[in-house]
C-alpha positions as CSV (number, residue, x, y, z in Angstrom):
1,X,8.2,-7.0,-19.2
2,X,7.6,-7.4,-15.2
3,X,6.5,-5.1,-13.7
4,X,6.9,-4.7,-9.7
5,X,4.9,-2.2,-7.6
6,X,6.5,-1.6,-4.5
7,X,4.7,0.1,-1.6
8,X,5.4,1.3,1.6
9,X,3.3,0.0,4.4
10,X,0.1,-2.4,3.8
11,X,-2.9,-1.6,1.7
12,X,-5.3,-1.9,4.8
13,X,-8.3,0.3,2.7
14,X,-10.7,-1.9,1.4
15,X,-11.1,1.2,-1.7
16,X,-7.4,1.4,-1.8
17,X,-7.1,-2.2,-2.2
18,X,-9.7,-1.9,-5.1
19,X,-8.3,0.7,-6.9
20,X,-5.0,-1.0,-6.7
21,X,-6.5,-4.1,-8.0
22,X,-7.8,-2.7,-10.8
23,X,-4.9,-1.3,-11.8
24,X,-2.7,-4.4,-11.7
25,X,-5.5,-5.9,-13.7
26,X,-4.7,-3.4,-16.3
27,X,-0.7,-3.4,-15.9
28,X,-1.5,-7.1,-16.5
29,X,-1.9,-7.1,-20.3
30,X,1.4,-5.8,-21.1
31,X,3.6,-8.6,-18.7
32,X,4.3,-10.2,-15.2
33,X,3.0,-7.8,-12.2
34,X,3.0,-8.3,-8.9
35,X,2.8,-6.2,-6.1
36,X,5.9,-6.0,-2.7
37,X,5.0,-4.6,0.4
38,X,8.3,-2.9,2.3
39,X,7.7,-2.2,6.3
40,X,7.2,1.4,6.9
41,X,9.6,3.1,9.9
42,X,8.1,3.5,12.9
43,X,9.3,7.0,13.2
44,X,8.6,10.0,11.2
45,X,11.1,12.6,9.3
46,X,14.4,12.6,7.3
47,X,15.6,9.4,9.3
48,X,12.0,7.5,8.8
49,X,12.4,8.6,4.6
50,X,15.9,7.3,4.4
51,X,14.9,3.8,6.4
52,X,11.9,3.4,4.0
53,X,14.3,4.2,0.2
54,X,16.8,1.8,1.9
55,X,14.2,-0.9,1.8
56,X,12.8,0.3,-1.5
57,X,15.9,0.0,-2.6
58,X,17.2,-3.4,-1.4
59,X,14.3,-4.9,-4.0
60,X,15.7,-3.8,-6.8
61,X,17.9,-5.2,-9.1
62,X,21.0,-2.6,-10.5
63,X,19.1,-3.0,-14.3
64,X,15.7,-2.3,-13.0
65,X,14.0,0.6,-14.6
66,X,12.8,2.6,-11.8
67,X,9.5,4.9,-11.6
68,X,8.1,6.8,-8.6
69,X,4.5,7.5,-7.5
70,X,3.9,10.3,-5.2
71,X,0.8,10.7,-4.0
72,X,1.1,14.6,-4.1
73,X,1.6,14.9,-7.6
């Protein structure tokens, strides 16, 4: 299995980048993984969500399995 981890924006943290290492390391094991960086929207609100998805969406392929992060819970 290959697995994809698309973000939004660039990991500019040096812990974020860290953490995020560590996990691919461990995603690893079990197949292909590499990580895709999509340009955030310059603006903010319902317009700025919908850019971002559009270019989420745009790197997937129509058999992908899809699984969302949110960083509220």
């Amino acid at each position: 299995m290959k697995i994809l981890l698309l973000c939004v924006g660039k990991l500019r943290s040096a812990a974020l980048k860290t953490v995020c290492g560590e996990y691919l390391a461990r995603l690893r094991r079990y197949g292909g993984c590499e990580v895709a960086e999509c340009r955030a929207a310059e603006s903010r609100g319902a317009a700025a969500a919908e850019e971002e998805s559009q270019r989420l969406l745009s790197a997937l392929k129509p058999a992908d399995q899809v699984w969302i992060l949110d960083p509220r819970g």
